[in-house]
C-alpha positions as CSV (number, residue, x, y, z in Angstrom):
1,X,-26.9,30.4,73.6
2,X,-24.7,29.8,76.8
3,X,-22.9,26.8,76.7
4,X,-22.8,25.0,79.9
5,X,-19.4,23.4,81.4
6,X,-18.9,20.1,82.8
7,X,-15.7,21.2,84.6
8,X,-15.6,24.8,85.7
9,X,-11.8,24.8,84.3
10,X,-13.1,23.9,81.2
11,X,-14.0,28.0,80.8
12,X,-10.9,29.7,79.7
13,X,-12.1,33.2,80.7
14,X,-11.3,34.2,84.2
15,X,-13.9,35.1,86.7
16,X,-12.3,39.2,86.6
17,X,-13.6,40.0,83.5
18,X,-16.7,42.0,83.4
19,X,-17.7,42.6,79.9
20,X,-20.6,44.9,81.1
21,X,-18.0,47.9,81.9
22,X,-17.1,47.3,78.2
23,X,-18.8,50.4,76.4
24,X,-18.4,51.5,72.6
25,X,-17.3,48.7,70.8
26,X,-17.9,48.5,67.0
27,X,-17.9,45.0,65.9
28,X,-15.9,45.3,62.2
29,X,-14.6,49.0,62.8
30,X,-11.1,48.5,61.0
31,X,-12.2,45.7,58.2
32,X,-12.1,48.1,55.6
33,X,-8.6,49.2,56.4
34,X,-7.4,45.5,56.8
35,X,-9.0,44.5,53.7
36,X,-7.1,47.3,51.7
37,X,-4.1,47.1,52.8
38,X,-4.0,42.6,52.5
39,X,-3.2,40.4,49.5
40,X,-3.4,37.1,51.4
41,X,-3.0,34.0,48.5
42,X,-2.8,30.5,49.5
43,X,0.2,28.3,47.9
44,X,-0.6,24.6,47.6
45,X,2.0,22.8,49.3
46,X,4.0,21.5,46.7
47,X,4.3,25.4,45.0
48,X,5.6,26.7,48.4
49,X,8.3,24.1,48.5
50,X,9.8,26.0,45.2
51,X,9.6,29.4,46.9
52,X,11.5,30.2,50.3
53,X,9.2,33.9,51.0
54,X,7.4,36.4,49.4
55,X,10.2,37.8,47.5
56,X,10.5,34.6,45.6
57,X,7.1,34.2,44.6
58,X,7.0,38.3,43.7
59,X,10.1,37.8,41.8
60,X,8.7,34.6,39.6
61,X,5.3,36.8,38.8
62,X,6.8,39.4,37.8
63,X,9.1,37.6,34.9
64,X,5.7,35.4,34.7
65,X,4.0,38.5,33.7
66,X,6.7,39.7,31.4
67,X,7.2,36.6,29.4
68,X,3.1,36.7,29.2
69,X,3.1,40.2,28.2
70,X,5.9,39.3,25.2
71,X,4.3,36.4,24.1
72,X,0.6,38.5,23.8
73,X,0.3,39.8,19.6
74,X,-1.4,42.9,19.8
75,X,-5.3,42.9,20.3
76,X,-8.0,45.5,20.3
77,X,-9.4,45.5,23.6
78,X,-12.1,43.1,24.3
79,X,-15.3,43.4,26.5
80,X,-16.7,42.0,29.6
81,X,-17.7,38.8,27.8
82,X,-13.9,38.3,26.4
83,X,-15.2,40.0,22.5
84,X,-13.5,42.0,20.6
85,X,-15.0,46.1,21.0
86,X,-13.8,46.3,17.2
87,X,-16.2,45.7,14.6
88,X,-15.3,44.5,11.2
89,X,-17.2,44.8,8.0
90,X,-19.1,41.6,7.5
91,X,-17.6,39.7,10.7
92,X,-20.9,38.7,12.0
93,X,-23.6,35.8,10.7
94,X,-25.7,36.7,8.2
95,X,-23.6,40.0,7.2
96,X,-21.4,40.5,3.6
């Protein structure tokens, strides 16, 4: 759909450009290599005013994730559904 322009200055692009010479171009071609290599989180404005850069928010994760990881007792590993893989001897309804 070609928008139309009440002022011809309104049109940003110049009259040199000639997109018909433009050959070969793959819409997308390095969004799988941008997508790997990004880990793009947004902070809500009153969380970024407690951390300067990125160092500061690595930093307070990683003794996040420590404190976590101290405070977890030792669990046998649970499923996709958050249940535990380890069955115990009459643990379920109905079961002695």
């Amino acid at each position: 759909m070609k928008r139309e322009f009440e002022n011809e200055m309104e049109d940003e692009l110049l009259s040199e450009y000639n997109f018909s010479e433009l050959q070969g171009g793959v819409r997308g071609k390095y969004v799988d290599r941008y997508r790997s290599g990004t880990n793009i989180v947004l902070l809500d404005p009153d969380v970024a005013q407690a951390f300067p850069n990125d160092e500061a928010v690595n930093e307070a994760l990683r003794l996040l994730l420590k404190i976590a990881q101290r405070q977890q007792p030792n669990h046998p590993p649970m499923d996709e559904l958050g249940r535990s893989s380890v069955y115990v001897m009459g643990d379920r309804e109905g079961e002695e």
